[in-house]
N, C-alpha and C positions, 0 to 999 in steps of 0.2 A: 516321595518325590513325584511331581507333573512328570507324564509325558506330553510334549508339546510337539505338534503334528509339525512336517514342512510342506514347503511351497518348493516348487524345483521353477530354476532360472532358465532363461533361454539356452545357458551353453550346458544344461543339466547339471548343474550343480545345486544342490539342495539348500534352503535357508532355513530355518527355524520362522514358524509365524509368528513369534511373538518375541521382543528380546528386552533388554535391558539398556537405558540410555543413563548411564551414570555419569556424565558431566565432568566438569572441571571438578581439582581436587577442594578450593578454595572458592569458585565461583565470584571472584572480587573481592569477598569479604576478609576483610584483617583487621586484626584486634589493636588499639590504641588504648594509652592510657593521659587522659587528657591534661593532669598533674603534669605527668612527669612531661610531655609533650610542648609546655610552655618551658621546660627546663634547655633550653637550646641543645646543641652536640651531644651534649651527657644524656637528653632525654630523647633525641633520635636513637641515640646507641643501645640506650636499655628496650625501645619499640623495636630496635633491630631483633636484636634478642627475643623479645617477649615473641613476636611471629616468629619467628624460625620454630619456636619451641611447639607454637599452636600447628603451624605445618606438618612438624613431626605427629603430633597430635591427631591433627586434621587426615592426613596419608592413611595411618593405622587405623582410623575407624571407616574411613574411604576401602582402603582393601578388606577388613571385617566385612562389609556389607557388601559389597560385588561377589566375596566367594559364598557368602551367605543366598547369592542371587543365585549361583552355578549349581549348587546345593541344594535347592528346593526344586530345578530341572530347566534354567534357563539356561541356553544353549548358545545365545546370539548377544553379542556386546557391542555395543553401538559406538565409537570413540572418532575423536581427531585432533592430529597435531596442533589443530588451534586451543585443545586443552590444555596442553603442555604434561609432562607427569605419565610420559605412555610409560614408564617403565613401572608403575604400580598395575597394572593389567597382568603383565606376566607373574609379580608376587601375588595378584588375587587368584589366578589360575593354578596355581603350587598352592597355596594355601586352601583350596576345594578340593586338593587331589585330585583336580583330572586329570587327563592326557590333553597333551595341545589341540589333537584330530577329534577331541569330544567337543571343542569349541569353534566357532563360528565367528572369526573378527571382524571388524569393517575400522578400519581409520582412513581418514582424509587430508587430502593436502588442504592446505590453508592459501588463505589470500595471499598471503605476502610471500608464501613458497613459489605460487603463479607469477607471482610479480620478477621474481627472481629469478624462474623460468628453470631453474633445475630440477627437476621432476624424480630424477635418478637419486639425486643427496637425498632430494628430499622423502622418497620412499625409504631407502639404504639406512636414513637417520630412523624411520619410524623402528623395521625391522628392530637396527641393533638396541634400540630403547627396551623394543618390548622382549627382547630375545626371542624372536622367531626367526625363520627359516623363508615363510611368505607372509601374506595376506590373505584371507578369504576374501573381503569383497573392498574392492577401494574406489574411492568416489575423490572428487574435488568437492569443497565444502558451500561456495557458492560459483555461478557462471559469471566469473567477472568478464566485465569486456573486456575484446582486445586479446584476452588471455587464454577464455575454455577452451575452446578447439585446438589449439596446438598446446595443452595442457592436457586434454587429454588422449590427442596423438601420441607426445611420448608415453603416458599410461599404457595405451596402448602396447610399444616397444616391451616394456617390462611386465605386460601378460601376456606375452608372448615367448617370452623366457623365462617365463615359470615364476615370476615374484609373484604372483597376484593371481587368483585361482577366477576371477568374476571380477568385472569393470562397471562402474556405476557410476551415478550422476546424482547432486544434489540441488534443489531449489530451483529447477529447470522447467519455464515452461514450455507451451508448444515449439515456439518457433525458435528458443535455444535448440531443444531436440531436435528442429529440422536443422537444425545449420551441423549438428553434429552427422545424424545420418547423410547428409548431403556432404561431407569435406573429409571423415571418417570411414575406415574399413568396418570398424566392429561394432553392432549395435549395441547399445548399456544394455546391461542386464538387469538394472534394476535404475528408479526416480526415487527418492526422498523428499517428500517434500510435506508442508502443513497440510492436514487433512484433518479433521474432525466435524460434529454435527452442525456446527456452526459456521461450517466452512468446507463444502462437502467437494467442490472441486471434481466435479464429472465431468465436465468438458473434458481436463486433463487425462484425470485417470481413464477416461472410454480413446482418447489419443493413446496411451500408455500400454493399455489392453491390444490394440489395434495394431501396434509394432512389438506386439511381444515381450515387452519391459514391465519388471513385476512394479507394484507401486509398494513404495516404503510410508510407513505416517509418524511423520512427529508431532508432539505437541498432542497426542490423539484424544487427552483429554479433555483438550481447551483449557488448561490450567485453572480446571477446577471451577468453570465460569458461574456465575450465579446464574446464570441465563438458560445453562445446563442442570444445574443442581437445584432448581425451584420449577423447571422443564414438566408439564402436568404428562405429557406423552412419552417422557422416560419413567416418572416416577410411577407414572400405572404398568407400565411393564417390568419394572424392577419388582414391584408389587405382589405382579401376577409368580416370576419364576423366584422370588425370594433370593433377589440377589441385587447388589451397587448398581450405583448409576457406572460409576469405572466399568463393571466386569459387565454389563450392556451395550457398554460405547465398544470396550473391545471386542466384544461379541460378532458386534455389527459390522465392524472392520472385518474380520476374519471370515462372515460368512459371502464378504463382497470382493474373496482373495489377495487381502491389503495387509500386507505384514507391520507391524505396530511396535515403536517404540516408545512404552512407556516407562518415568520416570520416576524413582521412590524409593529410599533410604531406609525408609520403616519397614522391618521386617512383614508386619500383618498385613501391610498395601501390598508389599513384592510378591506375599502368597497369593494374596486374593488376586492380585492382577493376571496370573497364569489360572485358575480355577474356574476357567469359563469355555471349558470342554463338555461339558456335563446337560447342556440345554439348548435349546435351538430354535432361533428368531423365526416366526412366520414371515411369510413375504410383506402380508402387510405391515407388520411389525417396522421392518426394514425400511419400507416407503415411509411408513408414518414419523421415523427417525429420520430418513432423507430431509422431509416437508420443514425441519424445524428450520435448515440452511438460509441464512441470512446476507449469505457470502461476507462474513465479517472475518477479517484479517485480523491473526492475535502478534504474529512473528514479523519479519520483515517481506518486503516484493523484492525480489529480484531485481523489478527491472525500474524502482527509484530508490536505490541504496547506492549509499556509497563506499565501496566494498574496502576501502582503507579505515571504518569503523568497527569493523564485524570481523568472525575468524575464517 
C-alpha cells in the first residue's frame, strides 16, 4: 500500500495530494435491446427490466473498484450530488475496511440544488445517502450566476456548525473568486478546477497561491489526448525516469503543490497513478512541461455554459 503525502488547507486541515474521481455510477450509459425496443409497452418493460439489472451490476463493480482504490492507499474521493448514487461511497468505504476518519470526502451541491436555494436539504440529503456524520471538503459543483455567493453563504452556515470540516469552490475563475472574497466571511480552501499540460492555467493558479486557496485538478490527464501521448517532451522524460506519460503529468502537478484527481477503473492505472512518489522532476523538466500549454480547453468555461445542462 502507497503512502500518499498531504497538502494542509488554509483552515489546517489536511488533504491527500492525490485522490480518486470515480464518477457517475452509469455515466449515461444504458443498455437496449433493439428487437425487443420496436416491441412497443412489452418491449419498454422488458428495457425496463434489463437496466435495472445492469445497474445492480453496474453499482457492484463501481463499489469493487473504489474500495480497491482505498486499498492500494488512496485516501481522497472526489464525488457529487450531481452523480447521484452517494450511497455507494459509504458501501465502498465498509467494503476496504476502513475507518470513516481514514478517508477524506468531498461532494458537491449540484446546479439545480442552487437553483433551489436550499443548501441545508441539500447537504442533510448528501450526509444521510452516504451515512456520514460530516463532510470533509464540500464545494458547489459549478459558479452558476445569480446563485454562488449566496450558495455559498449558507455553506458557509453549516461549516460553521460542524457539517463540513473545509469549504471549497469549483470551476471558479478569478473574478468568481473575487466576488466571493468580497460578499463572503470565509476564504475556500480549496479551487477545482481543469488543469493539465495543455491547459496549464497560471494566471489562475498564481491568483489561487496568492489567497491561500490550494488548487484541485481535474481532468489532469487531458483525457488521454493524442497531443499528450505523441508529446516528444514528455515522452523523453518518461524515457529518462522509466515511467507513463500519466505518472509525469502527475508528477508535475504535485511537485507545483496542485492536488490531482485522476480518473480509472482499471486496477493497474489506479496503482500506477499513486506510484509517482519515488522520482523527482528537475526545474527544467517542469518548464519544459509548462511550454507545451496551448491554453486548450478539454471541459466546459464557466463563464459560457449554461448551467441547466451540466451537474
Amino acid at each position: 500500500m502507497k503512502e500518499i503525502p498531504f497538502f494542509t488547507l488554509n483552515n489546517g486541515i489536511k488533504i491527500p495530494s492525490i485522490g480518486i474521481g470515480p464518477g457517475s455510477v452509469l455515466r449515461g450509459n444504458h443498455l437496449s435491446i433493439p428487437i425487443i425496443g420496436q416491441a412497443g409497452l412489452l418491449g419498454k418493460a422488458v428495457n425496463k427490466v434489463v437496466n435495472k439489472i445492469y445497474f445492480v451490476y453496474k453499482s457492484r463493480k463501481y463499489v469493487k473498484s473504489l474500495a480497491n482504490c482505498l486499498r492500494l492507499g488512496y485516501r481522497l474521493i472526489d464525488y457529487s450530488a450531481a452523480y447521484e448514487n452517494e450511497e455507494l461511497i459509504s458501501k465502498a468505504i465498509k467494503k476496504s475496511g476502513l475507518k470513516r476518519e481514514d478517508v477524506f470526502i468531498t461532494t458537491r451541491v449540484t446546479n439545480n440544488q442552487q437553483y433551489d436555494g436550499n443548501i441545508r436539504n441539500a447537504l442533510l440529503e448528501s450526509l444521510k445517502k452516504m451515512k456520514l456524520d460530516y463532510i470533509d471538503l464540500y464545494m458547489f459543483h459549478w459558479p452558476v450566476t445569480g446563485c454562488y455567493v449566496n450558495t455559498y453563504k449558507e455553506m458557509e452556515k453549516l461549516y460553521k456548525e460542524g457539517y463540513i470540516k473545509a469549504l471549497g469552490v469549483c470551476n471558479c475563475h478569478q473574478h468568481h473568486l473575487q466576488e466571493i472574497l468580497s460578499q463572503c466571511e470565509i476564504v475556500p480552501a480549496l479551487n477545482q478546477f481543469e488543469v493539465h499540460p495543455l491547459f496549464t492555467q497560471k494566471p489562475l493558479i498564481a491568483f489561487c497561491k496568492e489567497k491561500n486557496i490550494q488548487v484541485e485538478a481535474y481532468t489532469p490527464l487531458a483525457r488521454n489526448d493524442d497531443r499528450l501521448q505523441k508529446n516528444l517532451i514528455i515522452r523523453n522524460i518518461c524515457k529518462k525516469y522509466g515511467k507513463s506519460i500519466a505518472q509525469v503529468i502527475l508528477r508535475w502537478d504535485y511537485q507545483q503543490g496542485i492536488v490531482t484527481i485522476p480518473r480509472s477503473s482499471n486496477p493497474k492505472r489506479q496503482a500506477a497513478n499513486i506510484d509517482i512518489f519515488d522520482f523527482e522532476l528537475t526545474e527544467e523538466e517542469i518548464k519544459a512541461i509548462d511550454s507545451i500549454n496551448i491554453n486548450s480547453r478539454l471541459r466546459f468555461d464557466p463563464d459560457n455554459l449554461d448551467f441547466h445542462s451540466v451537474g
